[in-house]
N, C-alpha and C positions, 0 to 999 in steps of 0.2 A: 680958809673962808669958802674954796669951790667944793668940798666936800660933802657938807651937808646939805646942800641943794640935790649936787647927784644920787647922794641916798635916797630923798625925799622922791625925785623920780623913779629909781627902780622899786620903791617901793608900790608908786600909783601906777605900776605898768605890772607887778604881780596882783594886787589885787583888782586891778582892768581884767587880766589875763584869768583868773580864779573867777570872775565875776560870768565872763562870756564861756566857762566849761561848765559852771553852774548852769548857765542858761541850757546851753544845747542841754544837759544831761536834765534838765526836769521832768521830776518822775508823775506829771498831770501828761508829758506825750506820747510816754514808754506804754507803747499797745501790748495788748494781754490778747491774746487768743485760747482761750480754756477746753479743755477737753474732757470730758467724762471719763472717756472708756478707750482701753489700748486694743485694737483692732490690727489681728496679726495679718500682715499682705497687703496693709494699705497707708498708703504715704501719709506721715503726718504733717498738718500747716496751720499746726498751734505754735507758731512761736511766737517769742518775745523780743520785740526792739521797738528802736524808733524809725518813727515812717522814713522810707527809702533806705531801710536794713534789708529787709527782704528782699527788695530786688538787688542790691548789693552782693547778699549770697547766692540770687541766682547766675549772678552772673560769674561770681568766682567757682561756683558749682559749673556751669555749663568750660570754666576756663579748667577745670579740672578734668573735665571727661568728654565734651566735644572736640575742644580745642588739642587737646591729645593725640584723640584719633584722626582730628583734619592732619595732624603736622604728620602721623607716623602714616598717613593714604599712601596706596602704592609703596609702600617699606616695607623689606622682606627680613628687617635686622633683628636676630632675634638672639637673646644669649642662655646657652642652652646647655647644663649641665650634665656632660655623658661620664663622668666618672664612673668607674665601676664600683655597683650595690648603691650609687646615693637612693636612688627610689627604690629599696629595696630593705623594706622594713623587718623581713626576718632574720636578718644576717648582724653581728655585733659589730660596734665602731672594731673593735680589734680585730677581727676579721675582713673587716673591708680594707683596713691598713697593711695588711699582711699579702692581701690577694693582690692588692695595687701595687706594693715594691716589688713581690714576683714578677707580676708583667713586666714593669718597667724596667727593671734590670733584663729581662729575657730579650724587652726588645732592644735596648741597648746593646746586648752582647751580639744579637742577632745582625744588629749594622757593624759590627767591628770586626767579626770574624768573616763577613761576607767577599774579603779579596785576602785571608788569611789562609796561606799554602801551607802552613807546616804544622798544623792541627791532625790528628789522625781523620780527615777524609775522604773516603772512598770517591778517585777522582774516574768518571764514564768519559767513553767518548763513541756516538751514537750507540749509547746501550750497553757497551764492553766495557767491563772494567779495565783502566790502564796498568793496573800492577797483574794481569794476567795475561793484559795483551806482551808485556814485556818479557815473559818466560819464553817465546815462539814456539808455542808446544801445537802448532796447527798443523796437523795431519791431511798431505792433500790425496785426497784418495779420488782419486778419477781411471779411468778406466780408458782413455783416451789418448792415442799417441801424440798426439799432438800438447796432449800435458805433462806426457813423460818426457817429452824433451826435456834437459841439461838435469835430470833428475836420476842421482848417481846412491846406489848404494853403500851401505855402512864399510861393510869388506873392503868396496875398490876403492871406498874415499882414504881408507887407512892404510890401503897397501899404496895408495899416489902419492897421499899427502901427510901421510905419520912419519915418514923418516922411513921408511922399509922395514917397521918397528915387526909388523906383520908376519915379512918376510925371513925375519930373525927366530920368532917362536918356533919350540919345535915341536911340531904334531907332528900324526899318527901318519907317518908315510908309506910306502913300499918297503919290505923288506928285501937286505940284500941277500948275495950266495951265499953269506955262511949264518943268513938267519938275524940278521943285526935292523934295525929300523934305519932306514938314512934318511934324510930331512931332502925334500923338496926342493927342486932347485927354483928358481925365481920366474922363469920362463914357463913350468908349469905351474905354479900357483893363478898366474895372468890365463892361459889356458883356462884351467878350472874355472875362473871365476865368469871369464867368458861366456863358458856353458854355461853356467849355472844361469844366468843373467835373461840369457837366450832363451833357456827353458824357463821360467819364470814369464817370461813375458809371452812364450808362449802358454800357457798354461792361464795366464788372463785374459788371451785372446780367445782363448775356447770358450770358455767361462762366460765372454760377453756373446758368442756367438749363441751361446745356449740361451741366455736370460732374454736376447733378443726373442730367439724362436717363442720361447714360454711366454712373452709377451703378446706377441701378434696372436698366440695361438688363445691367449685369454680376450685379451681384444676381444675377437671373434666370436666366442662363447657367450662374453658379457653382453654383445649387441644383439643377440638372436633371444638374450631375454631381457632384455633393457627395455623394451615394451611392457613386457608383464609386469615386473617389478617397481617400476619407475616410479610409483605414489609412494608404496609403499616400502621402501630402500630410502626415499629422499630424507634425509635432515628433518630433525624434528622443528628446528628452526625456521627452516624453510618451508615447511608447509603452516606454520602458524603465521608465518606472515604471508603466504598465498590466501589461506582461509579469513584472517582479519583484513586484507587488503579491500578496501572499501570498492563498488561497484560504479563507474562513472553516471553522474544521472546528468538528465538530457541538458541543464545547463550549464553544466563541465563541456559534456560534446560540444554546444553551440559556439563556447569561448573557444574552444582548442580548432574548430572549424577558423573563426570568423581569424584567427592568426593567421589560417592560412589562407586567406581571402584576400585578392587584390587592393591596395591601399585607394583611395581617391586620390585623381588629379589633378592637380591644381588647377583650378580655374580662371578664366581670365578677368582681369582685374574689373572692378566696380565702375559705371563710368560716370564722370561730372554731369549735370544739367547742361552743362552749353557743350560738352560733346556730343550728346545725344541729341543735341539740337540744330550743329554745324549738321550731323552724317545725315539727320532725317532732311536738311535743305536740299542737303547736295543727291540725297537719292532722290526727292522730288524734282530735282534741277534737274538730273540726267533724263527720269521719264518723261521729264516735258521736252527736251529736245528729241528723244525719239518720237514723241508724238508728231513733233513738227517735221521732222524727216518723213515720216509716214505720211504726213499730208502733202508737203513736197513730190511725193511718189518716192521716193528715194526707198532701196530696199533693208531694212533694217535685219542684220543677222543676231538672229538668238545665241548671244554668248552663254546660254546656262549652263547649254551641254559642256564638261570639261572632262579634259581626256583622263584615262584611269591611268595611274603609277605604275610605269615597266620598270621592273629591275634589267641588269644588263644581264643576268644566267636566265634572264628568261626566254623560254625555246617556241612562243607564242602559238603553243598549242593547245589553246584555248579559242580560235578564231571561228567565229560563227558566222558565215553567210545569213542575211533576213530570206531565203529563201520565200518562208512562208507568207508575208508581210506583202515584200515588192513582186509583180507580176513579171515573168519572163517574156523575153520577148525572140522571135526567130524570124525569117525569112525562108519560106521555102516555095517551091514551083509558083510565084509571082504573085504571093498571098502572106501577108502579115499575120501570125501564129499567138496569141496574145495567153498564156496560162497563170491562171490565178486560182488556186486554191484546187488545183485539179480540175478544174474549167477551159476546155479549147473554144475563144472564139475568133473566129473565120469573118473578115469581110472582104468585100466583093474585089474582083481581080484588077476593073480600072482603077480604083480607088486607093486598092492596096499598093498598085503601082505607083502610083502617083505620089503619095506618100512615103512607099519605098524611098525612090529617088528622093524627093525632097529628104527626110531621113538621115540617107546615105549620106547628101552633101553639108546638110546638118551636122551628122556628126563627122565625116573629114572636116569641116571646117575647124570645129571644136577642139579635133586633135590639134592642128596645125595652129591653133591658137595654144594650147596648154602645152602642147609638146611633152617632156616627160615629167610633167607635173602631178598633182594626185588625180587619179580618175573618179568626181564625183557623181557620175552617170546620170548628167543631168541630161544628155541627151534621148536618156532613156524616159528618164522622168517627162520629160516633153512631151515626147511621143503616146507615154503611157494618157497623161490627160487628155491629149488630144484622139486617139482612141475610147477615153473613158468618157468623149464629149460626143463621138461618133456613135457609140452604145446607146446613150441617150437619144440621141435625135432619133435612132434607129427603133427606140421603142416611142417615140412620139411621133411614129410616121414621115419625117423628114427627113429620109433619103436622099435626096436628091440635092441637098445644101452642104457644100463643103464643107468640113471640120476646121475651125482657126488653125493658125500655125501656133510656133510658138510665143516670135514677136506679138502675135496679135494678144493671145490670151495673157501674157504676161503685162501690156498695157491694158486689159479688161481687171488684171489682178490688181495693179496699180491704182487705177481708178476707185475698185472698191476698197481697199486701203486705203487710200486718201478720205475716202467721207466715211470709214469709217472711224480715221480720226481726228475727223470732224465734229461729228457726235460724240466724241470724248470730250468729259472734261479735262480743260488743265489742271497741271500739275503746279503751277505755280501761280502764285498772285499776289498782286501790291495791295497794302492796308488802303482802307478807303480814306480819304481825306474828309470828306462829309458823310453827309446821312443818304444823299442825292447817289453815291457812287455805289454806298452799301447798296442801295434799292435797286440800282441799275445789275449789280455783283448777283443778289439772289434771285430778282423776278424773275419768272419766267421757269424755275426748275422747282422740283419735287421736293420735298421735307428733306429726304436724305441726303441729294444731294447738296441744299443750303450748307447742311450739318458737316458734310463733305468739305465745302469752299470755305466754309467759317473755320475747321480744322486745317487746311493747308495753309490757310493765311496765316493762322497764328505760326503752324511752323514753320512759313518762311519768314516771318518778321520777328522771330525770338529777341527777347532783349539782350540778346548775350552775344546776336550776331552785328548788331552795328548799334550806335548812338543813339538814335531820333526813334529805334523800334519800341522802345518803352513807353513813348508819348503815344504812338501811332496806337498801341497795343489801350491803353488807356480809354484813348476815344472812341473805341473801337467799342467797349462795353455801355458807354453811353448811347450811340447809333443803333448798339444790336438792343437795348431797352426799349428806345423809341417802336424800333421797327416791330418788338411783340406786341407794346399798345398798339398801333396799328393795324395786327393780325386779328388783334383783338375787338378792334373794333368794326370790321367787315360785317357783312351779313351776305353768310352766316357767318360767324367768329371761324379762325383755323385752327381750333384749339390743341389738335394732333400735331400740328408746325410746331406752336408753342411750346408742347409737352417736351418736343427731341429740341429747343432752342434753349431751354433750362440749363442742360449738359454744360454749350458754350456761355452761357452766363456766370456757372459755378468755376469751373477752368479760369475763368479772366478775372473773376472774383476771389481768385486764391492765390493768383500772380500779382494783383495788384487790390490788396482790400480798403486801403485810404480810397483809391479813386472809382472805388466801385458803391461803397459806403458815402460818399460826397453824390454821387451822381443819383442814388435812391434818396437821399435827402433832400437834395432839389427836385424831385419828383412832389413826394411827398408834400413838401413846404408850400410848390406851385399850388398842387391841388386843395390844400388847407387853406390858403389865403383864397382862394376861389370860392369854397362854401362863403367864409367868413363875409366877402363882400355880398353876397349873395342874402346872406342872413341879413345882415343890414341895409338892405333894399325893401326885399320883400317880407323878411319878417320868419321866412322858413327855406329849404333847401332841398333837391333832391337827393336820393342817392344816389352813391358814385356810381356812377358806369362799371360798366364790364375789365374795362381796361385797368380802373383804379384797382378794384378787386384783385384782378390777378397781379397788380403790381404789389398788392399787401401782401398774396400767398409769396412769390419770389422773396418778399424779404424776410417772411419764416423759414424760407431754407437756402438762404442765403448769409444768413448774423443769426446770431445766438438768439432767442427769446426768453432763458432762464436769467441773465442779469438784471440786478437790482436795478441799474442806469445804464440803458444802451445808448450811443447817438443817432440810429436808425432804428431799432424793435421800440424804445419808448414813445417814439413820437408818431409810430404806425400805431401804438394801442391807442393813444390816446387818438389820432383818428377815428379810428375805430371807436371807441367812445362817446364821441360828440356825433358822428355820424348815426349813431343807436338813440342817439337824446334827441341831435334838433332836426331829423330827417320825419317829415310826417308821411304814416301809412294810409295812403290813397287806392292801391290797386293791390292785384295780386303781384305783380311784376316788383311792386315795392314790399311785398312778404319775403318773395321770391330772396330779392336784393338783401333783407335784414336778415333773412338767416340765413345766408351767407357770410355775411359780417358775421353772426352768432360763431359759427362754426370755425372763422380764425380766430376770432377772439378769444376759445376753448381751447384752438393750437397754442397761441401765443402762452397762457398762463399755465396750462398743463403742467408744466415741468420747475416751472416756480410757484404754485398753486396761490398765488397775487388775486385775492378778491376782486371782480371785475363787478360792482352793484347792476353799471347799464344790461349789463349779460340780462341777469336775473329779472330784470324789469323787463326789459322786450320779451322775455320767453314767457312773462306771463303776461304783458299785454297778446302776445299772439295767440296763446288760450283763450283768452278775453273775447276774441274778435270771433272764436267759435260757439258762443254762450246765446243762447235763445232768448232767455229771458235775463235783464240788464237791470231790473225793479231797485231787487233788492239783494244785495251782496254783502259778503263778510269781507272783502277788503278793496284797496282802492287801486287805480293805475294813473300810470304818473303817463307825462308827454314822451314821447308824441304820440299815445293814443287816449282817446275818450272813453269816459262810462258810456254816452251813449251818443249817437250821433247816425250819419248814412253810409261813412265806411265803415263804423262799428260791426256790421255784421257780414264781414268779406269773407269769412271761414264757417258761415251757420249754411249747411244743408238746403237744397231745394228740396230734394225730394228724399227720407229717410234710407229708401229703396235702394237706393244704388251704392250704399256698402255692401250692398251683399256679392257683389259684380268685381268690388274696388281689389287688387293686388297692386303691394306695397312695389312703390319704384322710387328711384333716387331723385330731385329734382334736380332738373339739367340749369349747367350753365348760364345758357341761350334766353332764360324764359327772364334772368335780369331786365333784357331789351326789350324784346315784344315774345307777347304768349298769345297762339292762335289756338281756342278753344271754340269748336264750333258746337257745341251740344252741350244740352246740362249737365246731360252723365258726365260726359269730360271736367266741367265744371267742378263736377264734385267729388271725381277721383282727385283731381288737383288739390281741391281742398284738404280732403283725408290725408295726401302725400303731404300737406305741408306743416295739416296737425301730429304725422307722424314724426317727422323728422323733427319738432319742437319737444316730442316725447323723446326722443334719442338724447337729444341737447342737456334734458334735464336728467336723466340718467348720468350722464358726464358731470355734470357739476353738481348732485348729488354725491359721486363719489369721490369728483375732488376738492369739498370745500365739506366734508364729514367732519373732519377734527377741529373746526370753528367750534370754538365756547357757543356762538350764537348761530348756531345750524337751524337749531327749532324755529328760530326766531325769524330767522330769515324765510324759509320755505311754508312756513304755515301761512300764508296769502295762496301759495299754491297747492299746499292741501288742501283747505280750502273749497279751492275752485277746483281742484279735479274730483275731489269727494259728495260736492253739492250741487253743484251749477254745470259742468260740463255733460252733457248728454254721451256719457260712455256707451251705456247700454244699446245705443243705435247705432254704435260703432261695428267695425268687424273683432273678431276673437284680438288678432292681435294689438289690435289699438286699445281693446279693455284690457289685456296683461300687463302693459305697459304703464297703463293708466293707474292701474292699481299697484304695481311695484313703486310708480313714483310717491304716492299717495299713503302709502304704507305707514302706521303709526312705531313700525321697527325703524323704521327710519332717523327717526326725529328723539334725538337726547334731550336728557333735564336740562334745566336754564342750570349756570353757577352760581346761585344766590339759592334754587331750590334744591340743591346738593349741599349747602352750607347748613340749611334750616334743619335736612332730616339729620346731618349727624351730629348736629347740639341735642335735638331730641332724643336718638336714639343713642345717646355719650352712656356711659357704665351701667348698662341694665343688667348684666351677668357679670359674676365674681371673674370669671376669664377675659370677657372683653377689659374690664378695671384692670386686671394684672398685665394686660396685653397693653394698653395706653401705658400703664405706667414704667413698662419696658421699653417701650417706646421714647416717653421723655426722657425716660435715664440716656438710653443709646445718642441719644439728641445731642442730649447735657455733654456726653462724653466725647462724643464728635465733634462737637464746635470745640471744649476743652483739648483734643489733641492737636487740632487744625489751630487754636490760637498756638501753641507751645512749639506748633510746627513751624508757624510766623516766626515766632523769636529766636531760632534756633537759626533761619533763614540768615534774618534780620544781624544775629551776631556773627554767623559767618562772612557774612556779606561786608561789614564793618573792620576785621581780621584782615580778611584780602586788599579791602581797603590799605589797612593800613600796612600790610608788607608791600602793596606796588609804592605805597608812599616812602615806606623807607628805602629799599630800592631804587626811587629817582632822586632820592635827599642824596643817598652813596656817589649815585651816577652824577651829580652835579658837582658835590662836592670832590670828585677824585680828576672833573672834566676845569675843576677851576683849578685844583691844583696843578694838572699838568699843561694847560693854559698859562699858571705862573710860573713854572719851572719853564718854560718856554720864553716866557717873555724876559725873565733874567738872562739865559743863553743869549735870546738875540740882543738884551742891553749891554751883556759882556763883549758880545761879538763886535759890534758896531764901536763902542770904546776901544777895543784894541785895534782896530782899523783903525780908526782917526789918531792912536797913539803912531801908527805905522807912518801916516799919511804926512802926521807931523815932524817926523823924524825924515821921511824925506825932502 
């Protein structure tokens, strides 16, 4: 009864199953891509399937030949068939099987026989064959007694050593009385052979005596033309390699010199920042204590001089009296002799007396003080000043005043010692605590020396030499800021102090740039909230002072001005900024003031070329204020100046005349504060200076605000007005060049809307520009097409890596669980068999 239900089921679970392959395979989704024409070299992408087949194959495409080459990257495995003749297409299979068993057998036989002795062969030993070395057929033919020792002839070795076999034979002897030959008896054969031995060896001693003589006597002939012949007798060998031996050229020499050129010496080692900051304290420490000995009167001796290196074989015959240097001194008929330089002078007889004696007991005393110590002839030296004090008086007519002694003039030395280091600055000095101490530390000395006391202080407070110097050093660049605005604010300003005061600013600014960067901020921020209230009082503002200004230049070279977001350059431009906006031009001294602002405001963007609008507007309100007639103009100016008003014309001319007088000069500083101008010429040289320096301004941001889309756009108000309204031509030469390069219609590019317009108009008007665009789109087309394929190529790599770091940490987990559970069974066996142990005791 359960069986035909279950059929009934497998059968609505095949035709479910038939139902949902019909679906997917319907042939309304099966894409067609058709193609006309087979085009050799270019990839075909007519195929056929269902949507998400294609990317399917690219993926099994990119897993067949990217995926390949990532896996075999950096693989050098290569399997590389060197059989001999495989690539070697003229040769027959049977041939190449023929040629390969030869090898292979040759090289097989060739390791087998390799420690095989009993093969036929020929075994050397350095070079000699051993089955010739074993004959000892080597004949020693020397000529030489001392080689003929123990070396016995054939005769006597067989009459010693054959048995007497020798002495048995019977030769040709003597004949006896009746005519019979009788044999030799044994005693003379030894005889004969004696001789014979004797003569023999004489007979090779002649022989060498002779080949001797014939040698020297060649020698000798050889050497008497061994000059003449000598090229050509030489080896043909050896003259072809004297003739090809190449010639050294001069950077051969220089290498083969510099080998033999002394090596460098080691140098001594590099030194830390706080070493070099301990040695420079402590040599300031030492020079301030000899200062104070010096003012003390106390005599300080010059350690510089150090004695030169005697060896002990040295025979100090080298020693030089100064002769020429120190002047001699004598005594004779009761007259002091003084020579110097080949100079006798003579003074008078009471005098010389007197001093004599004094002198004399001078130097007894000095003896009997030093005893046999080293004689440094100081008692000469005494004498000699006080002589050379005598000379003086004697040519100032003061005869008749005695010359000091020694005591005396050596307390006159004293004394000027003392104040002259007095007059010295010290060498050492504590950070100031206030602003009060600094002021007290520099007034009263010159620029250098400030720069002086401000360099010792830093090196004796280094932060490296104690704790609290880092704070000190800190507040030190605050105090020394104050103290410039204040230089700054005198009258007249000390702008040359300030100049050499920048140094110690940068220095402290590079040790410590948080608190140097905090302390220009709170400058800054004071003086900003200052306008701000200011503004909201009265409704306008003046310019900054003298003091702010140079605090804005300090902070251009002091922090970067090229970042997008500084915490001290952004919020000096934007000072800068509003000070151009809400500061109204009332005088010269306020022209003066704003382009000066102009000119850091130029520093500041320079190098990040940041559109600065206030720039551009005050430089053409400051043209504006030079404009005569105010009627009718082609464009407008924004606050703080007027179209028209009674500051409006602070920059027009009194008198045309006096360009012609005017030379171009820089405006000063000073003129921010007050400008004393006592004449009209003056008036209107000032003027021209300050229209010139507006033409410098616009020069400069002309060329760096060029590559603005909207250049034209910007500067044509100032075209404009230099080309219509500005009275150039009353100007001098160089004000109208100027006037005119700014002005210049090379200057000023198309808008981007009127570069859009002419190349729709002027799009395919020649067969080559058409074929030019349409190379173009293709290139286009093809570029975005590799760039996308380069995406995907990315894209699947990127995916791959993925997923081997994945299988890799799947590995490392699962082999870190497993040994984890081989761990944990160990310690649950371990733990059971203890408590088995535990329980059995």
């Amino acid at each position: 009864m359960g069986k035909p239900p279950k059929k009934k089921n497998l059968a609505d679970k095949v035709r479910k199953t038939k139902t949902s392959t019909e679906i997917k395979n319907n042939p309304f989704e099966v894409k067609i891509n058709r193609k006309k024409f087979d085009i050799l070299g270019r990839k075909s992408k007519h195929d056929v399937g269902l949507p998400g087949v294609s990317r399917s194959k690219a993926i099994n495409k990119r897993k067949e030949t990217l995926l390949k080459e990532y896996k075999t990257k950096d693989k050098a495995n290569k399997f590389i068939d060197k059989r001999f003749g495989e690539y070697d297409t003229k040769m027959d299979p049977e041939e190449k099987i023929l040629q390969r068993f030869s090898m292979e057998r040759q090289r097989t036989q060739d390791k087998k026989d390799m420690y095989n002795l009993n093969e036929e062969e020929e075994l050397t030993h350095y070079g000699q064959s051993l089955s010739e070395m074993e004959k000892l057929n080597d004949m020693v033919d020397s000529d030489d007694d001392a080689d003929e020792k123990g070396v016995l002839s054939a005769e006597l070795t067989a009459s010693h050593f054959g048995g007497g076999g020798l002495l048995r034979k019977k030769t040709q002897g003597e004949k006896d009385n009746g005519g019979n030959q009788r044999a030799k008896s044994r005693q003379e054969l030894i005889e004969e052979l004696i001789l014979k031995s004797k003569q023999e060896k004489r007979e090779r001693q002649n022989q060498k005596e002779e080949s001797q003589v014939l040698t020297e006597k060649l020698d000798q002939d050889w050497k008497s033309i061994q000059g003449l012949l000598a090229h050509k007798n030489a080896p043909k060998a050896d003259r072809l390699e004297e003739e090809d031996k190449p010639k050294l050229d001069e950077y051969d020499m220089m290498v083969r010199e510099l080998g033999f050129e002394m090596k460098a010496q080691p140098s001594e080692k590099m030194k830390t920042p706080e070493e070099v900051a301990r040695e420079e304290r402590e040599r300031l420490q030492k020079l301030e204590a000899d200062r104070l000995r010096r003012m003390m009167g106390d005599v300080v001796e010059d350690c510089t001089k150090t004695q030169a290196h005697m060896s002990a074989d040295d025979l100090n015959d080298g020693f030089i009296l100064d002769g020429d240097e120190k002047p001699t001194l004598a005594y004779q008929d009761g007259k002091w002799n003084i020579n110097k330089e080949g100079a006798k002078i003579e003074g008078d007889e009471d005098e010389g007396g007197g001093e004599g004696e004094s002198g004399e007991e001078e130097s007894g005393g000095e003896e009997e003080e030093e005893g046999s110590g080293e004689d440094s002839h100081s008692d000469l030296d005494s004498e000699q000043e006080s002589e050379g004090g005598e000379e003086e008086e004697e040519e100032e007519g003061e005869k008749d005043e005695v010359p000091a002694t020694k005591s005396q003039l050596s307390e006159e030395e004293r004394k000027a010692q003392a104040e002259a280091a007095k007059g010295e600055l010290p060498y050492t000095f504590k950070a100031p605590e206030s602003y009060s101490d600094l002021k007290g530390l520099l007034q009263g000395h010159p620029a250098d020396h400030q720069c002086i006391i401000l360099a010792r202080t830093q090196k004796c407070n280094h932060p490296s030499l104690a704790v609290g110097n880092k704070l000190k050093l800190q507040k030190l660049f605050g105090f020394l800021l104050e103290y410039v605005g204040e230089l700054a604010s005198r009258s007249p300003p000390e702008l040359s102090t300030i100049d050499k005061m920048i140094t110690q600013l940068y220095g402290l600014c590079q040790l410590f740039p948080e608190a140097a960067s905090k302390a220009m901020q709170t400058t800054l921020v004071d003086s900003a909230h200052r306008m701000e209230e200011i503004l909201e009082v009265k409704g306008r503002a003046a310019f900054p002072q003298l003091d702010m200004l140079i605090y804005l230049k300090i902070t251009a070279l002091l922090f970067p001005t090229s970042d997008f977001r500084h915490p001290v350059t952004t919020p000096a431009l934007l000072y800068i900024s509003q000070a151009l906006t809400k500061c109204p031009v009332m005088s010269l001294e306020d022209v003066t003031s704003g382009l000066v602002l102009c000119c850091l405001a130029v520093e500041y963007v320079s190098f990040s070329k940041r559109f600065c609008p206030e720039l551009i507007n005050f430089l053409l309100g400051v043209l504006h204020l030079a404009v005569q007639d105010k009627t009718s103009t082609g464009y407008s100016v924004v606050p703080p100046f007027r179209q028209n008003g009674k500051v409006s014309d602070l920059l027009v001319l009194s008198d045309p005349e006096s360009s012609q007088t005017w030379s171009k000069k820089t405006l000063p500083l000073s003129a921010t504060q007050t400008l004393t101008l006592t004449t009209d010429l003056d008036t209107d040289h000032y003027r021209l200076s300050a229209v010139a320096t507006c033409m410098d301004l616009l020069k400069h941001c002309s060329s760096l605000y060029r590559e603005l889309t909207s250049y034209s756009h910007i500067f044509q108000p100032i075209t404009t007005l230099l080309s219509k309204h500005l009275p150039i031509k009353t100007y001098p030469a160089a004000l109208q060049v100027s006037g005119t390069v700014v002005s210049s219609k090379d200057n000023l590019v198309r808008l981007p809307w009127a570069n859009v317009a002419y190349k729709i108009t002027s799009r395919g008007n020649t067969k080559e520009e058409r074929e030019k665009e349409r190379l173009n789109h293709k290139y286009k087309k093809e570029f975005k097409g590799a760039l996308r394929e380069i995406r995907k190529d990315t894209r699947f790599l990127a995916r791959e890596k993925l997923n081997e770091v994945m299988g890799r940490d799947a590995e490392r987990k699962r082999k870190v669980k497993e040994l984890f559970g081989s761990l944990a069974t160990q310690e649950g066996e371990w733990k059971a068999l203890k408590r088995r142990k535990n329980s059995r005791h």
